[in-house]
Phi, psi and omega in degrees: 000130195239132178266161194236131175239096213299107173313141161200127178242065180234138160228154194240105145259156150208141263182177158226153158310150183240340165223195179266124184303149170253148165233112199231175172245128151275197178284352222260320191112347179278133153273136148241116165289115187238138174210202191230118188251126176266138152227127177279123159250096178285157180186173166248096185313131182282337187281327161227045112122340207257144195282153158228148162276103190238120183250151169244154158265119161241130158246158182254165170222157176230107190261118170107209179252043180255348175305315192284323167288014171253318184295346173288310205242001152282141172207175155330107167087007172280179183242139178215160188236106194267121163227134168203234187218148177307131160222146169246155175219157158226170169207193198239132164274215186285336194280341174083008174288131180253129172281000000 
């Protein structure tokens, strides 16, 4: 019996900006937005007791025209609710180190 399982890559964060949204063009004339998202996971360490903060960093791009309407109406510290889909990328720095 063979199980099947379904692909699926959609995540829902939300979350506050960590900068100021950026707004560029390619060459084509499509904006991309690009920023940074904190999202708090709050809890209680069971070994003392005491509440913590375990925060993640994402970052997102926003493509077409909703890139230009983040960039208008978004800033440093708004709360935004992200849903799309996970990609990972590297790259090579100046250094020749791949990230």
């Amino acid at each position: 019996m063979e199980i099947r399982i379904p692909e699926l890559n959609q995540i829902l964060i939300a979350g506050r900006l960590t900068r100021d949204p950026e707004l560029r063009f390619t060459q084509k004339g499509q904006g991309v937005c690009t920023f940074s998202l904190a999202a708090n996971r709050r809890y209680k360490d069971p070994a003392t007791g005491e509440w913590k903060d375990d925060t993640t960093f994402v970052s997102v791009a926003v493509w077409g025209p909703a890139a230009e309407r983040c960039k208008e109406k978004l800033k440093k510290g708004s709360p935004v609710m992200v849903e799309g889909r996970l990609a990972s990328s590297e790259y090579t720095d100046k250094t020749g180190q791949k990230r």
